[in-house]
C-alpha positions as CSV (number, residue, x, y, z in Angstrom):
1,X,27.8,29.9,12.6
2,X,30.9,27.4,12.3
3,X,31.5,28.4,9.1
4,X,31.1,31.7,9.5
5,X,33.4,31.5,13.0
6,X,36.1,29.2,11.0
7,X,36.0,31.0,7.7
8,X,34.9,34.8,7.7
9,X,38.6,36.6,7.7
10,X,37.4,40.1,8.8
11,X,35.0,40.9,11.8
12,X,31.6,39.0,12.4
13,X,28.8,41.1,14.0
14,X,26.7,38.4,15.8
15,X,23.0,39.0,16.8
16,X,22.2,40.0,20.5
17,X,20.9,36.6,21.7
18,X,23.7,34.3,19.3
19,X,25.3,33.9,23.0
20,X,22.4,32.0,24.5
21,X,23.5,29.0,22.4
22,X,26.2,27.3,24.4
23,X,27.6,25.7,20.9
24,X,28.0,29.5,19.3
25,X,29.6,30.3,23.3
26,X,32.5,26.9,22.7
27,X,32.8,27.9,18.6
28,X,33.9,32.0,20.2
29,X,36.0,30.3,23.1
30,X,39.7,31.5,22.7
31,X,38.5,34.3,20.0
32,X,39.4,37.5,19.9
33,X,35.9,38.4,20.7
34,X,34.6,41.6,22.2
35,X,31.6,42.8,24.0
36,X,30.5,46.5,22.4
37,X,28.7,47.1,25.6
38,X,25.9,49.6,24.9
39,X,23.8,51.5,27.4
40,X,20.1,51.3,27.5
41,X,19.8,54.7,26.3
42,X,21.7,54.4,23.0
43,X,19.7,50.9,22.4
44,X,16.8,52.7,22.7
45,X,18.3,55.3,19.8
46,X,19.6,52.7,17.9
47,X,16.8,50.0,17.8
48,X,14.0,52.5,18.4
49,X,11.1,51.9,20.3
50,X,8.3,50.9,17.2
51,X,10.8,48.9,15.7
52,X,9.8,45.4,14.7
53,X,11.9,43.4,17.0
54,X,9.5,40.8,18.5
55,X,11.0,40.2,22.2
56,X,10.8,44.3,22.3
57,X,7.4,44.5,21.4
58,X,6.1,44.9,25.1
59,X,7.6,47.3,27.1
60,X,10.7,47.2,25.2
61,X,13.0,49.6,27.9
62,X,12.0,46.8,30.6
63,X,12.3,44.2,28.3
64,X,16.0,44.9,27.2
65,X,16.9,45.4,30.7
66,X,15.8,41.7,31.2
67,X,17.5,40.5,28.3
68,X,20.6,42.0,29.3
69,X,20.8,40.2,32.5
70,X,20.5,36.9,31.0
71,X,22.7,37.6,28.3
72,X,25.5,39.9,30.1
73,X,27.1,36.9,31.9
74,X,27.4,35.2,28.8
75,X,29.1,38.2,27.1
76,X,31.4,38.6,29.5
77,X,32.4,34.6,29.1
78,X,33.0,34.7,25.9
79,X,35.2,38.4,25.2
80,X,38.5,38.7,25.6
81,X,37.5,42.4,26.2
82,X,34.7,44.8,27.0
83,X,34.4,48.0,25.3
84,X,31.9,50.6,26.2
85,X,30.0,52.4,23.8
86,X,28.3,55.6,25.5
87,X,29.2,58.7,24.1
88,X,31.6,57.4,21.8
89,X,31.4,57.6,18.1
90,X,32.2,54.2,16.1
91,X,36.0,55.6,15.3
92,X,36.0,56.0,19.1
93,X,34.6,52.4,19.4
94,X,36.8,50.7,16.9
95,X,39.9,52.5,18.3
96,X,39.3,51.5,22.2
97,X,38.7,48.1,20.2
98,X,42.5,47.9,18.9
99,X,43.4,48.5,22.0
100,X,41.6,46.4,23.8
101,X,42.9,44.1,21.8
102,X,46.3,45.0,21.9
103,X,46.5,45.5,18.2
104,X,48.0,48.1,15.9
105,X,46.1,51.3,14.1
106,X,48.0,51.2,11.7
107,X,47.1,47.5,10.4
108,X,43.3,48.0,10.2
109,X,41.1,49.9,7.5
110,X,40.3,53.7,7.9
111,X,36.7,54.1,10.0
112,X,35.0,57.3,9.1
113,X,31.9,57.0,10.4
């Protein structure tokens, strides 16, 4: 993760529970980082409810309710901004990203998806 944090030039997509490790939280501290927050009903879409994800093996709607109140305070510590993904398409997403973030269109790569 430090090398990745300290090295990768372009934007680092870090697995849902890499913020329960306080050393990833201090490496993200003062980062430009954002919190995609996504709601329950677009996880479900997105990770599907057979998928072979081990902590949403049982119950996986309840589950990812429960793992979102652990992990939502520590989301919120670390971004700089929090950018809600319901009913928005990843353009969408990246644009109220930018903006979040203060930063220009015009600097980042065409998103077509």
């Amino acid at each position: 993760m430090r090398a990745a944090v300290a090295e990768h030039p372009g934007v680092l997509a870090l697995g849902g529970g890499a913020v329960m490790d306080p050393g990833t939280r201090a490496l993200l501290a003062g980062l430009p980082v954002v919190f995609l927050d996504v709601e329950l009903a677009d996880a479900v879409h997105r990770v599907g409810l057979d998928a072979p994800r081990p902590l949403l093996a049982v119950n996986p709607r309840k589950r990812w309710r429960e793992l979102m109140e652990q992990r939502r305070p520590l989301y919120t510590e670390v971004a700089r901004a929090v950018v809600a993904t319901g009913g928005r398409t990843p353009a969408q997403v990246a644009d109220a990203v930018l903006e979040a973030l203060e930063l220009p269109r015009d600097r980042t790569p065409d998103i077509t998806q």
